[in-house]
Every structure is written in C-alpha cells, then in structure tokens.
N, C-alpha and C positions, 0 to 999 in steps of 0.2 A: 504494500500500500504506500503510495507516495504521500507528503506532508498535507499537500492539498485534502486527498482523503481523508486521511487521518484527523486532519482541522475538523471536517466536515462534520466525521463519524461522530469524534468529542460534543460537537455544539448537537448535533441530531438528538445524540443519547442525552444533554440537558432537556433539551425542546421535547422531546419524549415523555421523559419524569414530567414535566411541567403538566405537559396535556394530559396525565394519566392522572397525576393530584387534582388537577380540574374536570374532570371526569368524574371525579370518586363526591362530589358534590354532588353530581345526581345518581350516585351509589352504584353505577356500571361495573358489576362486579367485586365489586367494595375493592378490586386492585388499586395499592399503595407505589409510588415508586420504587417504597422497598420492595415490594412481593414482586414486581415488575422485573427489578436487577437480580433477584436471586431465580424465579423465571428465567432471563436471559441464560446467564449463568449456568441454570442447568440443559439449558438449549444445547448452548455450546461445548458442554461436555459430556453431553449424555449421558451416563451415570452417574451421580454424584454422588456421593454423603453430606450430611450435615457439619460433621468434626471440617469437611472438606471446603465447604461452604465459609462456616466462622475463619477460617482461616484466611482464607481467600479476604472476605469482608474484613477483616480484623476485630472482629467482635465473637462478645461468649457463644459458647454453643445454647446456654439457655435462650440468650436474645432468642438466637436464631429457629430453637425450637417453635418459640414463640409464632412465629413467623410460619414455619412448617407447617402447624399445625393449622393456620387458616388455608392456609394453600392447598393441605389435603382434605379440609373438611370443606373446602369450596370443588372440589373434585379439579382443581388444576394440577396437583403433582401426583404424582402414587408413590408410596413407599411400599419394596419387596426385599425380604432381607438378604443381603449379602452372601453369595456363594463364596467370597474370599475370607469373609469374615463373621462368622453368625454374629456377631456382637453389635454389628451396624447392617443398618438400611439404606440401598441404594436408591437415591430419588432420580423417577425421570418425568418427564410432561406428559400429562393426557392429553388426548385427542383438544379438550377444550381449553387447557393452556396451553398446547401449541398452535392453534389457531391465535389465540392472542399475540404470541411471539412473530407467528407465520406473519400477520397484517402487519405487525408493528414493520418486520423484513421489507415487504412489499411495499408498505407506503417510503421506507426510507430507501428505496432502490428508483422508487419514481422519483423523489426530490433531488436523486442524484442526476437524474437525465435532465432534469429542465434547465435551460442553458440559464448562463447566471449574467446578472446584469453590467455591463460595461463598468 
C-alpha cells in the first residue's frame, strides 16, 4: 500500500467509527466503534481469541470480555472452543457480522474510486 492509501485507509477507518457512533443513536445494531474495531479485527484474522484480541487493543481481557459478550449475544461473532487449546475460544464473524464488515469493505473500496478533487 503506498502512503497515499495508507493516509486514506487511517482517515476512512476514523470517518467509519464516527458514522457507526452516529448510527448507534438510532440503535442500528447497538454496534459501538469499539465492537466495530474488534469486528474488523477479527475479519482480518479469522480466528481469533480474546487473550489475542486484548492484546492487540492493549487492554484487559475482562474489558474485552465485556465486549465479546455483546457481540455474541447480538449473534455477530461465535465463539467455538479451540482445537489448539481447550482452554480458549476461537472467535470468528457470523454471517451477520460479516455482512457489516462486508458493507463497511465495499463502501470504503467505492470512496476509493471516486476521483479526488484538484
């Protein structure tokens, strides 16, 4: 990715957060830009943990529990426990958290095509 992207990605992913915080005023999923970023997050890696997650974010695993737990009880992540590890659960997107992520993709691959102002 050249700098140019890179600039873009950064400011998209604030502009993101932003619209999903203003979103969640008329309770669209009651998605936070936290639950959005740890969403993304586990897009990106496909299987994740939670230990894996706090880490990444740099916060407690309880926060993050925290967090988890709306996410699976809103049916956007699933948790199945670990074949590496019985002791952890790996999260990945459901169908209707990845349609969220899916659009978020989508809209931000259109703003990239629209030519930019002199």
């Amino acid at each position: 990715m050249n700098k140019s992207e890179t600039d873009f990605y950064q400011v998209f992913t604030d502009l993101q957060c932003f619209i999903l915080a203003n979103m969640n005023r008329g309770n669209i999923h009651g998605v936070t830009a936290t639950h959005y970023n740890i969403m993304e997050y586990i897009y990106r890696g496909h299987q994740v943990t939670g230990k894996q997650i706090a880490e990444a974010f740099q916060i407690s695993q309880a926060a993050i529990s925290k967090q988890l737990k709306f996410l699976t009880e809103n049916r956007l992540i699933k948790q199945q426990q670990s074949t590496r590890d019985r002791r952890f659960f790996d999260l990945s997107l459901t169908d209707e958290g990845r349609y969220i992520i899916d659009n978020s993709e989508n809209f931000r691959k259109v703003l990239q095509k629209k030519p930019h102002a002199p």
